[in-house]
C-alpha positions as CSV (number, residue, x, y, z in Angstrom):
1,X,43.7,-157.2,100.9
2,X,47.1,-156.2,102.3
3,X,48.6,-153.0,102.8
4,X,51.7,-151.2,100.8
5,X,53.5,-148.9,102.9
6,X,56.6,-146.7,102.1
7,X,58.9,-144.7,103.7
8,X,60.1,-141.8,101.8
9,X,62.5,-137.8,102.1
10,X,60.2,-135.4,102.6
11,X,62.4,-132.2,102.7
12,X,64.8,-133.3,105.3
13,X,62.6,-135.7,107.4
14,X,61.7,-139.3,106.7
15,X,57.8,-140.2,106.4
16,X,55.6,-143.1,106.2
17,X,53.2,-143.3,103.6
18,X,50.0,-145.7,102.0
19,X,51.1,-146.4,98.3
20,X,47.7,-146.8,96.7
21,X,46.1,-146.5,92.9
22,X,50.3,-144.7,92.4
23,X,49.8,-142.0,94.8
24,X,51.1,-142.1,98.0
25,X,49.0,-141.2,101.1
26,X,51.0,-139.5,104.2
27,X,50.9,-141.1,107.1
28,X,50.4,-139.0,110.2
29,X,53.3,-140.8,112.7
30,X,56.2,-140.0,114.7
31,X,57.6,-142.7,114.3
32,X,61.4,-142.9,113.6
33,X,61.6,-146.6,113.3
34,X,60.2,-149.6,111.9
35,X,60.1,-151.3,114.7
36,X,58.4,-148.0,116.2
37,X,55.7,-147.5,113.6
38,X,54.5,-151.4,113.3
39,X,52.3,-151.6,115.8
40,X,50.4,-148.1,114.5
41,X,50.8,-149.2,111.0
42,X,47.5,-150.7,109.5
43,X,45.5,-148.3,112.0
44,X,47.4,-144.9,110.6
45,X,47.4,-146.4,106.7
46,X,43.9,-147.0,107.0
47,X,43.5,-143.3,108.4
48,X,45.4,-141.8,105.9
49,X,43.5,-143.4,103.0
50,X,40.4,-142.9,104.9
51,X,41.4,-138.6,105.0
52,X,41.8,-138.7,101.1
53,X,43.6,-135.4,101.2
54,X,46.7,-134.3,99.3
55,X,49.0,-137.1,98.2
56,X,52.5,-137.2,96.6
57,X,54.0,-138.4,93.7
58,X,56.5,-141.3,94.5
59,X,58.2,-139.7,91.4
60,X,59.0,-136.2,93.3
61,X,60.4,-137.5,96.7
62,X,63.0,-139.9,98.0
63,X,61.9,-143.7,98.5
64,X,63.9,-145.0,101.5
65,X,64.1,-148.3,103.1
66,X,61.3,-149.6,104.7
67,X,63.3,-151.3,107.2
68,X,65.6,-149.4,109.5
69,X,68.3,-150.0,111.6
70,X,68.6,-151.2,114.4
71,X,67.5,-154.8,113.2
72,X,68.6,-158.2,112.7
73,X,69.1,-159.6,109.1
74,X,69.2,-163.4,109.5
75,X,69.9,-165.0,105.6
76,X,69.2,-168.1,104.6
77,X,71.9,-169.6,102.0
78,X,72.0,-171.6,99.5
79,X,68.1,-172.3,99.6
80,X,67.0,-172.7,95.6
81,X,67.9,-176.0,94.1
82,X,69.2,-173.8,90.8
83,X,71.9,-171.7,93.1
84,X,73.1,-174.4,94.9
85,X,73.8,-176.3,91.4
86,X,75.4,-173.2,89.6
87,X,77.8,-172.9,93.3
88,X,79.1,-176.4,93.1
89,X,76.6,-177.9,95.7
90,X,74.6,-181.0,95.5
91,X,71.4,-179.4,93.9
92,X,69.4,-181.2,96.4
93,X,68.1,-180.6,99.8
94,X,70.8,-180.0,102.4
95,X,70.4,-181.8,105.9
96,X,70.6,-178.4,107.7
97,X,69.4,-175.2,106.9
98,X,72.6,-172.7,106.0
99,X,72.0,-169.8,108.1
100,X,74.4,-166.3,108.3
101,X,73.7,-162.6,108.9
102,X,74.5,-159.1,107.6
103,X,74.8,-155.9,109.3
104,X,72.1,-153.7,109.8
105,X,74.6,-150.6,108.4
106,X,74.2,-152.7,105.3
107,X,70.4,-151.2,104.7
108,X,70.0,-148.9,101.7
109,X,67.4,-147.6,99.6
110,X,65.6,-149.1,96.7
111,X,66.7,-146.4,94.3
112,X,70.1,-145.7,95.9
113,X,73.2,-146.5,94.4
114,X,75.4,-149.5,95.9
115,X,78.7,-148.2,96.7
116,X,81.4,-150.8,96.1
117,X,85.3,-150.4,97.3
118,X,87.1,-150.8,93.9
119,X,89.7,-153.2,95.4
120,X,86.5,-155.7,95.0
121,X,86.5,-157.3,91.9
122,X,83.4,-160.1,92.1
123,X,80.5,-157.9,92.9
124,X,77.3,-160.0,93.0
125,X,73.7,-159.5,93.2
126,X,71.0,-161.8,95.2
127,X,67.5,-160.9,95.0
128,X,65.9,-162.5,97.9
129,X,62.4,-162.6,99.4
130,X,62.6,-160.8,102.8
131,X,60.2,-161.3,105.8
132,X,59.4,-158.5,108.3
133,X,58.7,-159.1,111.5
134,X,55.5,-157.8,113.4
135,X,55.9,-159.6,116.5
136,X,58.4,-160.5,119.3
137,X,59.4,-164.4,119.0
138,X,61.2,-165.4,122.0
139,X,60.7,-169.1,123.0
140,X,60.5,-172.1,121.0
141,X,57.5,-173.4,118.8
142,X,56.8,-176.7,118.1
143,X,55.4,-175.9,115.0
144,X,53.4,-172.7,113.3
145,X,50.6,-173.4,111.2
146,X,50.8,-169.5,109.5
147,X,54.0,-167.0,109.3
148,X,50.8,-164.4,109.9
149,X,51.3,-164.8,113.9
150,X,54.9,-163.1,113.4
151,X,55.1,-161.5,110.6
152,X,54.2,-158.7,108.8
153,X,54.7,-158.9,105.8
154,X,57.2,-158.9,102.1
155,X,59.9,-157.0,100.8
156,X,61.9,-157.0,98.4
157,X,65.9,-157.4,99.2
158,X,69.3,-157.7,97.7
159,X,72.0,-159.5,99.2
160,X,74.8,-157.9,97.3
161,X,77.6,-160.0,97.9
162,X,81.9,-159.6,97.7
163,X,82.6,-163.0,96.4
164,X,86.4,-162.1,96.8
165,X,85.9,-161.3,100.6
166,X,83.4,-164.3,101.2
167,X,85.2,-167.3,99.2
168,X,89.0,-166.4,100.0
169,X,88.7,-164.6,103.8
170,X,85.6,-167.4,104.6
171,X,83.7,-164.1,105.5
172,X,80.0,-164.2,104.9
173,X,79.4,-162.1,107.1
174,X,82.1,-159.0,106.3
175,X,81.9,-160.0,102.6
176,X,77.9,-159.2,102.7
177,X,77.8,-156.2,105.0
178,X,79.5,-153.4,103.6
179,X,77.4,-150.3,102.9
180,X,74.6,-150.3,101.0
181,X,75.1,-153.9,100.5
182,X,71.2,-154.7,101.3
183,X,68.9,-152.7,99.0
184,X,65.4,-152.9,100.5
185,X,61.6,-152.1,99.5
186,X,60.5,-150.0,98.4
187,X,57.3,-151.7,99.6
188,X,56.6,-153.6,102.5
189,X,53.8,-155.5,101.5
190,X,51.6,-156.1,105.3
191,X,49.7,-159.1,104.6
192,X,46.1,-160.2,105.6
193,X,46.3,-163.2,107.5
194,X,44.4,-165.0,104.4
195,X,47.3,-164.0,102.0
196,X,50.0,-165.7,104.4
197,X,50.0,-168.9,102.2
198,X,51.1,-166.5,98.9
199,X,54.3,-166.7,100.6
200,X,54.7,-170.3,98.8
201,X,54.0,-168.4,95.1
202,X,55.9,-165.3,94.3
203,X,57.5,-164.4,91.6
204,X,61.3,-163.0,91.7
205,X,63.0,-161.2,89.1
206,X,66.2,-159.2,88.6
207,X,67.8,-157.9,85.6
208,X,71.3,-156.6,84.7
209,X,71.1,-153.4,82.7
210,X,67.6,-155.6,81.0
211,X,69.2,-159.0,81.1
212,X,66.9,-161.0,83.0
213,X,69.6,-163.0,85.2
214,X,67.9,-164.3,88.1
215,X,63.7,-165.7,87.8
216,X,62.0,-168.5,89.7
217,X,59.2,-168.6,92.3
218,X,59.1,-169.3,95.8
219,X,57.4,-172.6,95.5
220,X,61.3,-173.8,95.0
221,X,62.4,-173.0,98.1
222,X,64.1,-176.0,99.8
223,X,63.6,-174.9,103.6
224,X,60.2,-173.4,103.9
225,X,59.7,-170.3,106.4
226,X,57.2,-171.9,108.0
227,X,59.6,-174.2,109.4
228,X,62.7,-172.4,109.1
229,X,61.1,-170.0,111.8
230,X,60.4,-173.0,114.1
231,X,63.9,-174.3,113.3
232,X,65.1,-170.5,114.7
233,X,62.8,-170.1,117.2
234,X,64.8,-172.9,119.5
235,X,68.0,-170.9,119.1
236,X,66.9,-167.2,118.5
237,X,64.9,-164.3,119.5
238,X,63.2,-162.1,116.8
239,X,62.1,-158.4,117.4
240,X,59.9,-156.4,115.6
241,X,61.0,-154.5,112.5
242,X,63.8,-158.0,112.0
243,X,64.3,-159.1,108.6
244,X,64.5,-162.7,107.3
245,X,65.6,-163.0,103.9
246,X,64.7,-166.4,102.3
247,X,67.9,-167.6,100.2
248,X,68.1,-166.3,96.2
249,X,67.6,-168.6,93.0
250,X,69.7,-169.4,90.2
251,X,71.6,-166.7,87.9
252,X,73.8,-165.2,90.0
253,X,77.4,-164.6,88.7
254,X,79.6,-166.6,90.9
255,X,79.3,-170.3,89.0
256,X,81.8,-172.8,90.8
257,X,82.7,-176.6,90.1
258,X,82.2,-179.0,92.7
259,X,86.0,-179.0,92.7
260,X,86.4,-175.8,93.1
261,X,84.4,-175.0,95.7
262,X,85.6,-177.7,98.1
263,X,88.9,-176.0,97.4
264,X,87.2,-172.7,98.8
265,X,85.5,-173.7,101.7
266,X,88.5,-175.7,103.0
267,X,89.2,-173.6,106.3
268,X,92.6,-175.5,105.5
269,X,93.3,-174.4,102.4
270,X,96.3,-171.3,102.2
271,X,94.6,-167.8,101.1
272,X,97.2,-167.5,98.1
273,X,95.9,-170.9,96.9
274,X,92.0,-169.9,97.3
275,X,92.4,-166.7,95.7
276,X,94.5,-168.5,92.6
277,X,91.1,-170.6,92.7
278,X,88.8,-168.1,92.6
279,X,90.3,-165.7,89.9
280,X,91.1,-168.7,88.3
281,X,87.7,-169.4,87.8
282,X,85.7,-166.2,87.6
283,X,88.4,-164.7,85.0
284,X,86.6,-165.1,81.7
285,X,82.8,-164.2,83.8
286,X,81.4,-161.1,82.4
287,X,78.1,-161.3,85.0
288,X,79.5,-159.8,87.7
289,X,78.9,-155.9,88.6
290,X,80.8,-153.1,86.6
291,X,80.6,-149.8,87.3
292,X,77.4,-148.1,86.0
293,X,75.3,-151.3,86.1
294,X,72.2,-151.3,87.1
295,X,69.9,-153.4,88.8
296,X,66.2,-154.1,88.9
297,X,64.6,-156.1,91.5
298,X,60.9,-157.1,91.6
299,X,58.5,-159.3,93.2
300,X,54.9,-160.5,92.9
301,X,52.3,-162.9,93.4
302,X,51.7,-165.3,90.6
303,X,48.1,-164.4,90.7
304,X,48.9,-160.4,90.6
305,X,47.3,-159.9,93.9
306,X,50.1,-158.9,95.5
307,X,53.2,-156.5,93.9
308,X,56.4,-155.3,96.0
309,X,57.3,-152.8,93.6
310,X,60.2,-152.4,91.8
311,X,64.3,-151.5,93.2
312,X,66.7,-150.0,91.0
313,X,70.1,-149.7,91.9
314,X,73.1,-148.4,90.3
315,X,76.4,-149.9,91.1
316,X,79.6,-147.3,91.8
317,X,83.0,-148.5,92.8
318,X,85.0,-145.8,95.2
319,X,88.5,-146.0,96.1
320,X,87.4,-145.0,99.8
321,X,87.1,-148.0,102.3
């Protein structure tokens, strides 16, 4: 059985904690980092259960992100047959495996609002499996026969997304990495090396003020981790407390024609004429994030074993950059 563990505000210093039976049980660490309290982790949680003293109500404090900066967030895009369809891609398997990052500035809570500059007007949501890393992976592999030797467990992440930046800059990476653009946690599920293989059936879910908009399981993903982290591995290192986040299904807002989306990934194309495209196309889409919206995120293991909580996130548009 794995373990859940939270970070959360206690006055004005972050903690680590053991969520358990509701209650969460404080973990006696220093630790400032993720990356810093990993190797501790499963011997502290199983201390602090162990000391069954005074808990806290996840209700009364602050949950934060589970994963801190500094840390790399590789993405994998366009990984579910359904969101490659609804994008105007060939719904089948690509010959490479898409791969982009975001910033780690981008890192915000699982109950914290995401801030938007009001000069975007396509704000989208991607709920997307992330994978934490336990250990350093700094040469190639042939193959890996469980995601257990590196990592240590699930959370849950958003890749909230500018489609105006991304589709008429061709910026993935600015487009996906402003400010509270990467809601994470608010579990981080450690596995057991048994459970490594539920990684192939979760669950995902998000809903729109109750609207279920995005559901499917991981059995659908087209590039595997198991071999996306050998495909890495022989161009990348990987540090502990590193995110991967595995690629989101179907029911985002952005829905593109073939058409249109050659149009927007022609690095030939003028601006003027991809953002004529794009509004074009998105005008009459009501899916994509208003002000006030809010978003709930959860993932679990088809058998119930395993549950990453759940994130919900407000959406607020500023006129500050």
């Amino acid at each position: 059985m794995g373990i859940s563990i939270v970070r959360f505000k206690q006055g004005e210093h972050a903690a680590w904690g053991v969520l358990q039976e509701g209650q969460i049980h404080p973990v006696d660490s220093s630790a400032d980092t993720l990356a810093a309290f990993l190797p501790e982790a499963r011997d502290k949680a199983a201390e602090a259960v162990k000391r069954s003293g005074e808990t806290v109500d996840p209700s009364t404090v602050e949950l934060l992100s589970p994963v801190t900066s500094p840390a790399q967030l590789i993405c994998q895009g366009a990984n579910y047959s359904s969101h490659r369809k609804e994008g105007g891609l060939d719904a089948g398997r690509p010959p490479f495996n898409l791969i982009f990052t975001k910033a780690p500035s981008s890192l915000t809570g699982p109950d914290s609002d995401i801030v938007s500059p009001d000069s975007i007007q396509l704000l989208d949501y991607e709920i997307e499996l992330g994978l934490v890393f336990e250990r350093t992976l700094d040469e190639p592999l042939d193959d890996l026969d469980s995601i257990a030797d590196y990592i240590a467990g699930f959370i849950i992440t958003n890749d909230v997304s500018s489609r105006d930046m991304q589709f008429t800059e061709n910026q993935w990476f600015k487009g996906k990495s402003l400010r509270t653009f990467c809601p994470a946690g608010p579990i981080l599920y450690l596995i057991d090396r048994e459970e490594a293989d539920k990684v192939h059936d979760l669950e995902l879910t998000l809903s729109v003020n109750g609207e279920v908009r995005q559901q499917a399981n991981t059995t659908q993903l087209l590039y595997k981790p198991e071999e996306t982290l050998v495909e890495l591995s022989r161009m990348m290192s990987f540090y502990p407390g590193d995110v991967l986040l595995t690629g989101t299904p179907g029911g985002v807002a952005l829905k593109l024609s073939p058409e249109e989306m050659n149009e927007l990934l022609n690095p030939f194309e003028k601006m003027d004429k991809k953002v004529e495209t794009l509004n074009n196309s998105q005008q009459e889409n009501a899916h994509y994030l208003k002000e006030g919206d809010v978003i709930t995120s959860e993932i679990t293991s088809a058998d119930g074993t395993i549950d990453l909580g759940k994130q919900t996130n407000r959406v607020r548009f500023t006129a500050k950059p």
